[in-house]
SEMIDREN-767772 format. One record per residue: residue in three letters; x, y, z of N, C-alpha, C in turn. Coordinates in Angstrom, 3 decimals. Layout:
N
<aa Ala, nx X, ny Y, nz Z, cax X, cay Y, caz Z, cx X, cy Y, cz Z>
...
This chain:
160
<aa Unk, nx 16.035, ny -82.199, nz 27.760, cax 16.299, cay -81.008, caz 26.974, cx 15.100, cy -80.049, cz 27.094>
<aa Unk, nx 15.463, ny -78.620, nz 27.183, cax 14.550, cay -77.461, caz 27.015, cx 13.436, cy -77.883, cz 25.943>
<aa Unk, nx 12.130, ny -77.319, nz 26.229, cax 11.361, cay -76.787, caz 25.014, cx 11.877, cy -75.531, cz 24.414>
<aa Unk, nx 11.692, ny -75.678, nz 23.151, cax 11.969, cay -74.323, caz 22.489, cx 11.674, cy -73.055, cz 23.119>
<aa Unk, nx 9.962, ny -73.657, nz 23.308, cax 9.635, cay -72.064, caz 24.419, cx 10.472, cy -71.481, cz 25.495>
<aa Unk, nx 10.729, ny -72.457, nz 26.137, cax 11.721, cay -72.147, caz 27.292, cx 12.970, cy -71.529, cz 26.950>
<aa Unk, nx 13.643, ny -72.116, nz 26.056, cax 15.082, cay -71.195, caz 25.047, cx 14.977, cy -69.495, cz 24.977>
<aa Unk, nx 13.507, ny -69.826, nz 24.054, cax 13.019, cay -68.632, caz 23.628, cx 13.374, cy -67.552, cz 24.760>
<aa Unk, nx 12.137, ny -67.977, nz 26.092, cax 12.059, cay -67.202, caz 26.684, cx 13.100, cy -66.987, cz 27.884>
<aa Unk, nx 13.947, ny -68.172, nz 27.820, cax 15.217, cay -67.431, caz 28.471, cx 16.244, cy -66.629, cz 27.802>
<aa Unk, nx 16.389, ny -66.653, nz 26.695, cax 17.325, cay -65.943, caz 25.617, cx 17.154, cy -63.636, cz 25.692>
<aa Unk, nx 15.417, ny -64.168, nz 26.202, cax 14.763, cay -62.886, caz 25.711, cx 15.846, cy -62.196, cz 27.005>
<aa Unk, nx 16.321, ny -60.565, nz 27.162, cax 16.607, cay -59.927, caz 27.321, cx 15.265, cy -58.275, cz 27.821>
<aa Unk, nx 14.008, ny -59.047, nz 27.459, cax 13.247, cay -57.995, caz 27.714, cx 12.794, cy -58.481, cz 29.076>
<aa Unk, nx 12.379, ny -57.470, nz 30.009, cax 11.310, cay -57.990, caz 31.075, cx 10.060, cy -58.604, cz 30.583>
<aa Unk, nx 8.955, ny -59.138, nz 31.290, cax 8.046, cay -59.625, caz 30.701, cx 7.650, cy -60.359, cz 29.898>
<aa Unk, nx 8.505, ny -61.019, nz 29.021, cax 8.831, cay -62.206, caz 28.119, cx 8.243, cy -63.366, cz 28.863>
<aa Unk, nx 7.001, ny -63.887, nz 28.046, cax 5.911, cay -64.798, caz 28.559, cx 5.547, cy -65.864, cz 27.162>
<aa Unk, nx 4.995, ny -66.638, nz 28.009, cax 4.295, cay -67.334, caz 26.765, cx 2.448, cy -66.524, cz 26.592>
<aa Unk, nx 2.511, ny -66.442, nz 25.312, cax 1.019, cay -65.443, caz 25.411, cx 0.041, cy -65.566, cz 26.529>
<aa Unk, nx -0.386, ny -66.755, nz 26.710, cax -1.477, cay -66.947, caz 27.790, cx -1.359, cy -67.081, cz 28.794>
<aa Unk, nx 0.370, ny -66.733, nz 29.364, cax 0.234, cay -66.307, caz 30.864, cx 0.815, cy -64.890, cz 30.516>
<aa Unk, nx 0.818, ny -64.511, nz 29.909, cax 0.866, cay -62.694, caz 29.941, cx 0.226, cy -61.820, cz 30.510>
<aa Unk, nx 1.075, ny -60.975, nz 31.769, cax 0.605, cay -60.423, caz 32.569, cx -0.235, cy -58.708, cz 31.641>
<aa Unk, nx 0.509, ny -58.646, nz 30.222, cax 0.268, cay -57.752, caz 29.755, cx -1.369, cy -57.560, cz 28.932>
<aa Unk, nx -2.007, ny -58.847, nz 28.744, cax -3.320, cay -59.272, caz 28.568, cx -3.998, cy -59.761, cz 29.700>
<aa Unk, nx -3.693, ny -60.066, nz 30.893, cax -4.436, cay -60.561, caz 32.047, cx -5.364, cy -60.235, cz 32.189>
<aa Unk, nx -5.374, ny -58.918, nz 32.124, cax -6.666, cay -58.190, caz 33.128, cx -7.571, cy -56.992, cz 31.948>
<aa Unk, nx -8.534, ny -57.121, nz 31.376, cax -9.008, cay -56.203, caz 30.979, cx -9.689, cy -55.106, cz 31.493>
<aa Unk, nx -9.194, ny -53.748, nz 31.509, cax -9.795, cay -53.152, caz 32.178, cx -10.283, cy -51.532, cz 31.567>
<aa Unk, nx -11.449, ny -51.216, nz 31.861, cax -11.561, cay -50.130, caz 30.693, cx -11.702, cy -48.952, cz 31.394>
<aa Unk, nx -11.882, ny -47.895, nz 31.262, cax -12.526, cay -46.529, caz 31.268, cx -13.398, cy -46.112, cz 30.789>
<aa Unk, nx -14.432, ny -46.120, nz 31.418, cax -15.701, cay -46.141, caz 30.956, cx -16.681, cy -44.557, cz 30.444>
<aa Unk, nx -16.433, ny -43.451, nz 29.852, cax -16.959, cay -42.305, caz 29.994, cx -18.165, cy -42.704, cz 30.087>
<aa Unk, nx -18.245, ny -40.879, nz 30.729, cax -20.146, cay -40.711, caz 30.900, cx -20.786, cy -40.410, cz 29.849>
<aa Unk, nx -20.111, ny -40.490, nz 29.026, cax -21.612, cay -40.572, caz 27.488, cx -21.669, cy -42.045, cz 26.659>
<aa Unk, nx -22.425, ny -42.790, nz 27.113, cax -22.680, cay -43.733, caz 26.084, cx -22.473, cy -44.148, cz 24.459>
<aa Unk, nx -23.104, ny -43.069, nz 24.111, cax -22.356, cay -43.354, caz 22.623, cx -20.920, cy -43.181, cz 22.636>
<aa Unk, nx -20.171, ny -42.575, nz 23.395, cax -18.721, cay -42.080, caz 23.163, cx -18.005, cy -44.002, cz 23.616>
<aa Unk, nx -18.505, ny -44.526, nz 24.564, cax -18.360, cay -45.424, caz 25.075, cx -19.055, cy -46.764, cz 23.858>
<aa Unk, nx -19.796, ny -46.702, nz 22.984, cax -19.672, cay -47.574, caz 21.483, cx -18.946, cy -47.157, cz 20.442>
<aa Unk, nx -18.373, ny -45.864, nz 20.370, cax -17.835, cay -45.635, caz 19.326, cx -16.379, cy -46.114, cz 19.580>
<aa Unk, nx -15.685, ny -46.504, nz 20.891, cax -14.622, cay -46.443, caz 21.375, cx -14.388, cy -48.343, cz 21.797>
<aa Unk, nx -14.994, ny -48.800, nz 21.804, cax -15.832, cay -50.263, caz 22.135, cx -16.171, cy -50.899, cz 21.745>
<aa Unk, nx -17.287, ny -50.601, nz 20.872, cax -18.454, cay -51.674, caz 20.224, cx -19.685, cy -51.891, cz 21.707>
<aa Unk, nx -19.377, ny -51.567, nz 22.513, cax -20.302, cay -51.806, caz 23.853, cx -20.604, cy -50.017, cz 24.516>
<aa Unk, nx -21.977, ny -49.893, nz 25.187, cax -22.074, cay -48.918, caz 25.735, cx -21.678, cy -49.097, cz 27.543>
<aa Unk, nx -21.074, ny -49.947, nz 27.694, cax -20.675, cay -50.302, caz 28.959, cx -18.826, cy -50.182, cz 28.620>
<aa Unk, nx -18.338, ny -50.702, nz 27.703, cax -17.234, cay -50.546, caz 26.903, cx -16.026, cy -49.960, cz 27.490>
<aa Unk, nx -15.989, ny -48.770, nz 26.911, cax -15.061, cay -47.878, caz 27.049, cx -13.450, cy -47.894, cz 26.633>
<aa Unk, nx -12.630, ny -46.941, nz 26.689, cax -11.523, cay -47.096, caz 26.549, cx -10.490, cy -47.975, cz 27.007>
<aa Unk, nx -10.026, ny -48.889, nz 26.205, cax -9.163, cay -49.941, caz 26.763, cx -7.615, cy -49.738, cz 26.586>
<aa Unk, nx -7.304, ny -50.475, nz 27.346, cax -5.360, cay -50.115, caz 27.326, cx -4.825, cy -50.053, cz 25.835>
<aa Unk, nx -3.469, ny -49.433, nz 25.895, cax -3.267, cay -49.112, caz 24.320, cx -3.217, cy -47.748, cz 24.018>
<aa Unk, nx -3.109, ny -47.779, nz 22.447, cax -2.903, cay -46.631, caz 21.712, cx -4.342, cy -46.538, cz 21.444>
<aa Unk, nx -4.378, ny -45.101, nz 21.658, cax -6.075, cay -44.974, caz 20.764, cx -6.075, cy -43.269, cz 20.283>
<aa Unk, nx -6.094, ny -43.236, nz 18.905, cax -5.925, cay -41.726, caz 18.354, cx -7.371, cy -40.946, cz 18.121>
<aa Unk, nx -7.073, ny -39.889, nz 18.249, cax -8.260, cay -39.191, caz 18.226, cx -8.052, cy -38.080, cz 16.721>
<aa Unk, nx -8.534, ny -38.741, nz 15.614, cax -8.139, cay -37.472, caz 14.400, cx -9.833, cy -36.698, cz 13.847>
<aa Unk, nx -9.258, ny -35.550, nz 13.975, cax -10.189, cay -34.441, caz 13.259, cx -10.204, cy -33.205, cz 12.764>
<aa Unk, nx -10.764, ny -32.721, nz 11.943, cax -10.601, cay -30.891, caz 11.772, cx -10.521, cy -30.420, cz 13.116>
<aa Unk, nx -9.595, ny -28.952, nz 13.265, cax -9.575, cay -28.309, caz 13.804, cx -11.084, cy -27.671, cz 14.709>
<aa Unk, nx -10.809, ny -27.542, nz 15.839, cax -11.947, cay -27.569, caz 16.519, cx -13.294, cy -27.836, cz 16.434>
<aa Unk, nx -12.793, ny -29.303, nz 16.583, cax -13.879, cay -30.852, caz 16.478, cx -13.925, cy -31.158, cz 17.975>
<aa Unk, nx -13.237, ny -31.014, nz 19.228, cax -13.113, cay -30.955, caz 20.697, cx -12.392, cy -32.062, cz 20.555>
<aa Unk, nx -11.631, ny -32.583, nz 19.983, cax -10.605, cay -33.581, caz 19.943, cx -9.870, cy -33.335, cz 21.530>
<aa Unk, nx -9.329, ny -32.449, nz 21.523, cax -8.897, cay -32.124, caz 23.344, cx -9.794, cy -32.543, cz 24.516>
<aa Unk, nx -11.244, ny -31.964, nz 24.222, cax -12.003, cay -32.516, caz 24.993, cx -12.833, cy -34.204, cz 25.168>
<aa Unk, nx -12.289, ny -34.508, nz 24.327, cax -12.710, cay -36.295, caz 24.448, cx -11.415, cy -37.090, cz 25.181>
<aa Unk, nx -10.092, ny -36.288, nz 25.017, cax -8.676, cay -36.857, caz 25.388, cx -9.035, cy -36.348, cz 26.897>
<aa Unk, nx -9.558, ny -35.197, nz 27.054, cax -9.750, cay -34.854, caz 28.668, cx -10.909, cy -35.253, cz 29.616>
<aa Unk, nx -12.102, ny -35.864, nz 28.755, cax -13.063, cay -36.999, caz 29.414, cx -12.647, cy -38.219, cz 29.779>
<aa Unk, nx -11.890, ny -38.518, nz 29.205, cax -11.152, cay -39.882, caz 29.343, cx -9.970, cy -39.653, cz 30.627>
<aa Unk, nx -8.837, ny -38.667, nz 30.740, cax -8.240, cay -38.376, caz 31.595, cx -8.560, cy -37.874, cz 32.864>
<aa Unk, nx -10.179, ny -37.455, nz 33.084, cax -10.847, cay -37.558, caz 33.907, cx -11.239, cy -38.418, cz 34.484>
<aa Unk, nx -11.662, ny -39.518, nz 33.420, cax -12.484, cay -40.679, caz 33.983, cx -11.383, cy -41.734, cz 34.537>
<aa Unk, nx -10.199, ny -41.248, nz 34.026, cax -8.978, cay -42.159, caz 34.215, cx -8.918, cy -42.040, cz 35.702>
<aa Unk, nx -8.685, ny -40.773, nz 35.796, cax -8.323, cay -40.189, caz 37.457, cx -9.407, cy -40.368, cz 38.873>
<aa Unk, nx -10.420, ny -40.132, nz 38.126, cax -12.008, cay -41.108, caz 39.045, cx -11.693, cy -41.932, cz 39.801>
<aa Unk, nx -11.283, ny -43.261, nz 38.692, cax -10.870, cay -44.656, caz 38.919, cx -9.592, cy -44.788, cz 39.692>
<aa Unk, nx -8.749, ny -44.430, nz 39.593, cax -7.479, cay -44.461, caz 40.284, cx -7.249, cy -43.436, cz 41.144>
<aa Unk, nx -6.988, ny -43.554, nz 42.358, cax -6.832, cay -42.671, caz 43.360, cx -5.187, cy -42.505, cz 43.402>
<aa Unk, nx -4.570, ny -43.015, nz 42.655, cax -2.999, cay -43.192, caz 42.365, cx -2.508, cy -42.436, cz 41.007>
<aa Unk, nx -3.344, ny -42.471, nz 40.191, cax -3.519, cay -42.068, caz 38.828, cx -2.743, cy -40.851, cz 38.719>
<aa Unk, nx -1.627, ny -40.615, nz 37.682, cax -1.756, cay -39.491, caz 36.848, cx -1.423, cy -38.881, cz 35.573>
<aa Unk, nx -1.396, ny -37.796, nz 34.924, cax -1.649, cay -37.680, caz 33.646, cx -0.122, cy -37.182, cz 32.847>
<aa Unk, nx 0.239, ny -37.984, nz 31.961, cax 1.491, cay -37.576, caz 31.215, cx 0.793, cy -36.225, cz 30.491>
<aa Unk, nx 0.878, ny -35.700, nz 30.175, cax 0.363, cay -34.305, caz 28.979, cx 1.397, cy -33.814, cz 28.278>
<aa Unk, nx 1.666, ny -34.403, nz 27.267, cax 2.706, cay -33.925, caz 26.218, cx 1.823, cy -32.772, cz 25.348>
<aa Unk, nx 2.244, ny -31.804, nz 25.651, cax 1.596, cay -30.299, caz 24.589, cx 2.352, cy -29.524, cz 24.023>
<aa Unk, nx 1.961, ny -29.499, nz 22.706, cax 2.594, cay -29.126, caz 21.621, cx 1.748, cy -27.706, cz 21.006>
<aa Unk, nx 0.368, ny -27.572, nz 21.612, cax -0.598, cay -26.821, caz 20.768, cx -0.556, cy -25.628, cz 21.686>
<aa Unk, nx -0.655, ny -25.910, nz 22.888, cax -0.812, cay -24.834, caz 24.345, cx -1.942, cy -24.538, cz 24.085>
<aa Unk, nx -2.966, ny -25.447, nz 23.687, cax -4.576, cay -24.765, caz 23.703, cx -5.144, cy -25.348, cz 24.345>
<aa Unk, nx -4.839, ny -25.526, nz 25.654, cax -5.252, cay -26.254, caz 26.590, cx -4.625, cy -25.682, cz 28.149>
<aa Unk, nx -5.344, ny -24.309, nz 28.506, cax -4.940, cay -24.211, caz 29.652, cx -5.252, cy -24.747, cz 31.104>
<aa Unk, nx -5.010, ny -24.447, nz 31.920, cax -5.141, cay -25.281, caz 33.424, cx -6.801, cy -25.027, cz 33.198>
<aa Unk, nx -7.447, ny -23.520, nz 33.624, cax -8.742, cay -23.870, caz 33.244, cx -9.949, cy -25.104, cz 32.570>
<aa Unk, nx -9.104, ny -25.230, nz 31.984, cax -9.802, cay -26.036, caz 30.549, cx -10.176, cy -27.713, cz 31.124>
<aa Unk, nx -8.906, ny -27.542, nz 32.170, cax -8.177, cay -28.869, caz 32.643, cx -9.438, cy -28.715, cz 33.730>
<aa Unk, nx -9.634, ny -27.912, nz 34.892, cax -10.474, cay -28.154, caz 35.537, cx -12.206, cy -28.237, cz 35.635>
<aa Unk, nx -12.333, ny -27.666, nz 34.128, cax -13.573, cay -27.860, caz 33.552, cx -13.913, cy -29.265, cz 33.287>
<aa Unk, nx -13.032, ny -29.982, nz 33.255, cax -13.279, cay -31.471, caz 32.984, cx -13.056, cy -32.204, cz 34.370>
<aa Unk, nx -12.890, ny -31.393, nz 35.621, cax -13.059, cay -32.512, caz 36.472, cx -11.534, cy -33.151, cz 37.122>
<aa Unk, nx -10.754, ny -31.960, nz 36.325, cax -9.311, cay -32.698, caz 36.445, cx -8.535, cy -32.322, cz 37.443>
<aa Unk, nx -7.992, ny -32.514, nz 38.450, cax -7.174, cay -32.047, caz 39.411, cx -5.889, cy -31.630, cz 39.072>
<aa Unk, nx -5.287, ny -30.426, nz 38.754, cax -3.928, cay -30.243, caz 37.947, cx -2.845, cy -30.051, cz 38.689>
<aa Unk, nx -2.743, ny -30.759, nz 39.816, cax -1.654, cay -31.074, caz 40.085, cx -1.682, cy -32.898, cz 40.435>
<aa Unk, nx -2.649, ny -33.358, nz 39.756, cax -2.146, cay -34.782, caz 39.005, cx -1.481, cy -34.766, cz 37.674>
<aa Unk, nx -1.330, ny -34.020, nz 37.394, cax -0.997, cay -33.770, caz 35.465, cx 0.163, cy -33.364, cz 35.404>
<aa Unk, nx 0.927, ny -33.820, nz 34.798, cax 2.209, cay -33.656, caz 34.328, cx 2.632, cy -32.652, cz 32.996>
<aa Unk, nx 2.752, ny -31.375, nz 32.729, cax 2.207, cay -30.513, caz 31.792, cx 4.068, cy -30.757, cz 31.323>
<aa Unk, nx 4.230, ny -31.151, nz 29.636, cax 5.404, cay -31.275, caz 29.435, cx 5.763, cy -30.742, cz 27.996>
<aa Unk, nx 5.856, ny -29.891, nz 27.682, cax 5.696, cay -29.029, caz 26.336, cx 7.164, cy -29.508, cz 25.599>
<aa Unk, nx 6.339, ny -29.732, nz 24.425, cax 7.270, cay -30.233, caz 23.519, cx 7.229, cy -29.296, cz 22.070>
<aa Unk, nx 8.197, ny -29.484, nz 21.619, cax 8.137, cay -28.670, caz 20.443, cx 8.875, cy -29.134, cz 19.113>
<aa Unk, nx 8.976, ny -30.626, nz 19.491, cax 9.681, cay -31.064, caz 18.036, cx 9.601, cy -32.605, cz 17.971>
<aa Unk, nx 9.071, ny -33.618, nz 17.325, cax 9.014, cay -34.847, caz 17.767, cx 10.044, cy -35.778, cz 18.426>
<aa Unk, nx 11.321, ny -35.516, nz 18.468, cax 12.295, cay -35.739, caz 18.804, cx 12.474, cy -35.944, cz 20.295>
<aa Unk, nx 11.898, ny -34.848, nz 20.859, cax 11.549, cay -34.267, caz 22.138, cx 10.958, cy -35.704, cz 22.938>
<aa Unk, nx 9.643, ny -35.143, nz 22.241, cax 8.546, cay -35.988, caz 22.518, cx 8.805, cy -37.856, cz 22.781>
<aa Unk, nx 9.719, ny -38.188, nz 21.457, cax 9.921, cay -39.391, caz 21.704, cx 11.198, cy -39.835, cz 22.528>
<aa Unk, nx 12.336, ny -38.871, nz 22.405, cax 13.216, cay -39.347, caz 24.050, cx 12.354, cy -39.131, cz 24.958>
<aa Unk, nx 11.633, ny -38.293, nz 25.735, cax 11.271, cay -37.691, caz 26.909, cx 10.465, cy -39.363, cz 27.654>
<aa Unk, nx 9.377, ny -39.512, nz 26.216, cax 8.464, cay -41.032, caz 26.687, cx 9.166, cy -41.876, cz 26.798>
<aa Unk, nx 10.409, ny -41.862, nz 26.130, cax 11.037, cay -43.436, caz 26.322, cx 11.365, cy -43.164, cz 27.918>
<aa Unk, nx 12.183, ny -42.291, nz 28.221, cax 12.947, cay -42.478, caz 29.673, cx 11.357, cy -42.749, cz 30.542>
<aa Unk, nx 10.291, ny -41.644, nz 30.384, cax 8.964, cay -42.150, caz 30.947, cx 8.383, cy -43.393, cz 31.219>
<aa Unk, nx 8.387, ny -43.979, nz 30.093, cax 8.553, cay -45.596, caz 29.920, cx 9.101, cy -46.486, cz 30.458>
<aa Unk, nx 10.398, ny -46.181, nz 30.294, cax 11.293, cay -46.964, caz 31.226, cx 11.202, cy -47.196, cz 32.780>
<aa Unk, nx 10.416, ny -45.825, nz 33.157, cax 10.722, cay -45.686, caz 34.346, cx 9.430, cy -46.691, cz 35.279>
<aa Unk, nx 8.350, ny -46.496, nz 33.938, cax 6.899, cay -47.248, caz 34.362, cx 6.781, cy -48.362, cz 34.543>
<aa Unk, nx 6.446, ny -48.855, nz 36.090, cax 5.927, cay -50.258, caz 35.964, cx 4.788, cy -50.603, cz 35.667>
<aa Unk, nx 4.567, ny -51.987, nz 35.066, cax 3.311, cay -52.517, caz 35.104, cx 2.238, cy -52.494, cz 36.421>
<aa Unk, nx 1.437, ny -52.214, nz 36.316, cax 0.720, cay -51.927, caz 38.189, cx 0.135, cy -50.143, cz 37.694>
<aa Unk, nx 1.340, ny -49.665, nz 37.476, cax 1.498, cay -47.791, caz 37.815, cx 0.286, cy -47.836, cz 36.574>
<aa Unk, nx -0.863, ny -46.381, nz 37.201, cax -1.422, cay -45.928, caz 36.885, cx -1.504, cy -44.421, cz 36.077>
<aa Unk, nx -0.837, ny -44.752, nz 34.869, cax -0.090, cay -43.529, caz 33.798, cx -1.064, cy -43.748, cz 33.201>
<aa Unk, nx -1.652, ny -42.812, nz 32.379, cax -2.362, cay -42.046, caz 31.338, cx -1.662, cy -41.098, cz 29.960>
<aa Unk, nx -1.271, ny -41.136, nz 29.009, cax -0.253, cay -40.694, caz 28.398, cx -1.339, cy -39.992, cz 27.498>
<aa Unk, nx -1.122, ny -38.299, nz 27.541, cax -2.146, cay -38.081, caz 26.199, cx -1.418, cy -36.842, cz 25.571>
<aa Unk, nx -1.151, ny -36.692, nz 24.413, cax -0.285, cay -36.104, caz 23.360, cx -1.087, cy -34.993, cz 22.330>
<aa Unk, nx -1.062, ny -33.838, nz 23.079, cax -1.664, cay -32.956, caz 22.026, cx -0.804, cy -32.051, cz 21.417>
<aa Unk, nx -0.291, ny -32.232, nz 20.441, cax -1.199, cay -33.209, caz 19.164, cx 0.100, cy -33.486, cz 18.345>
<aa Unk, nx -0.149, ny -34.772, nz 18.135, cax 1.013, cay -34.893, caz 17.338, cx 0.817, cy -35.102, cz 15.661>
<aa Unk, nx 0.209, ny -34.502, nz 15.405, cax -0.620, cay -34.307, caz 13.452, cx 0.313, cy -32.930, cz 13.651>
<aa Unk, nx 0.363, ny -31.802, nz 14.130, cax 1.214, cay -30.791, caz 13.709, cx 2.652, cy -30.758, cz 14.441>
<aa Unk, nx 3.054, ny -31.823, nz 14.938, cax 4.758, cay -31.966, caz 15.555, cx 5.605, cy -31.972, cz 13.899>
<aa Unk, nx 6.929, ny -31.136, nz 13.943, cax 7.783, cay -30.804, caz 13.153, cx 8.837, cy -32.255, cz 13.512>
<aa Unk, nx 9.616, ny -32.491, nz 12.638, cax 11.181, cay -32.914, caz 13.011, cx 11.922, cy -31.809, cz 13.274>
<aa Unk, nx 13.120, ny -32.090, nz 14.267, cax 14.081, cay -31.283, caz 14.209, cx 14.905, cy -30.890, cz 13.454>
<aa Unk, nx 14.480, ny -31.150, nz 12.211, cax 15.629, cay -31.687, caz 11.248, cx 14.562, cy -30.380, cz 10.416>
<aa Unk, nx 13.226, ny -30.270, nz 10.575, cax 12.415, cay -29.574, caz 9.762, cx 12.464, cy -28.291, cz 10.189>
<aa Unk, nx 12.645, ny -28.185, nz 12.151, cax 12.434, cay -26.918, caz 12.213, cx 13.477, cy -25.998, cz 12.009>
<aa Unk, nx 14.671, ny -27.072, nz 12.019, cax 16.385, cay -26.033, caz 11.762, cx 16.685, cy -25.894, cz 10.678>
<aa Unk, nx 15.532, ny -26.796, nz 9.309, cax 15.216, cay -26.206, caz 8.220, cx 14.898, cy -24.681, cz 7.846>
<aa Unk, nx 13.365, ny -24.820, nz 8.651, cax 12.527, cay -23.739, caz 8.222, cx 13.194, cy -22.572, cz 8.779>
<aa Unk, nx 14.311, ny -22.843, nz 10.335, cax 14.859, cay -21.389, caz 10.705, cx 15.993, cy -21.071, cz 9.720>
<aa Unk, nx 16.431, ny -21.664, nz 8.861, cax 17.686, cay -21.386, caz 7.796, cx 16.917, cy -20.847, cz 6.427>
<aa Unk, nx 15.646, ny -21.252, nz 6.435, cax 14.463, cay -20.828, caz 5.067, cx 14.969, cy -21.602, cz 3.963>
């Protein structure tokens, strides 16, 4: 008879369905390392550190360079990977191509995808998602989703 685990993980319906410690999704740690050190402990705990796979939010008052720490990192992303490129979900448009090449960024690696309602935003990533394999070198960075509306809010506010 099966181990449970085995049930488990034939039952699952998702790709990637592992037992934790052969999970290809923890295998490999691998970071992004910016060129400022402290940015690289605050993001870490290590000045060798750096940004690791995952969600990682960036919150602050209004022009705190919150854009520009999301675009050191999408730089440093693109360094490293010669395959690499950048989802850019923008919602603010305060971020023109300029801005983009001040950081080092090549903009026609960047995927510029303007959104204007969270709704948007979250079909658009899923099909994105879907489409991503494990291996592919995506960068996903979302400015900003602290002022994204529902659709439900903005066909509010156009009725008053």
């Amino acid at each position: 008879m099966a181990s449970l685990m085995s049930r488990i993980l034939k039952n699952s319906v998702l790709k990637g369905a592992s037992v934790l410690e052969d999970s290809k999704v923890f295998a490999k740690k691998d970071a992004i390392i910016s060129p400022v050190p402290a940015v690289n402990v605050a993001v870490s705990g290590e000045i060798d550190g750096g940004l690791g796979a995952g969600l990682f939010t960036i919150a602050a008052k209004s022009r705190h360079f919150k854009s520009n720490y999301a675009l050191m990192f999408a730089s440093t992303y693109l360094k490293k990977y010669d395959d690499a490129v950048i989802l850019f979900y923008d919602s603010e448009f305060g971020s023109p191509k300029a801005y983009f090449e001040s950081a080092g960024i090549d903009p026609s690696r960047v995927a510029h995808i303007p959104i204007t309602n969270i709704e948007e935003l979250k079909f658009d990533i899923m099909n994105q998602l879907d489409d991503i394999e494990l291996g592919d070198h995506v960068m996903i960075v979302i400015d900003s989703v602290g002022n994204l509306a529902s659709k439900k809010e903005v066909e509010d506010a156009l009725k008053e």
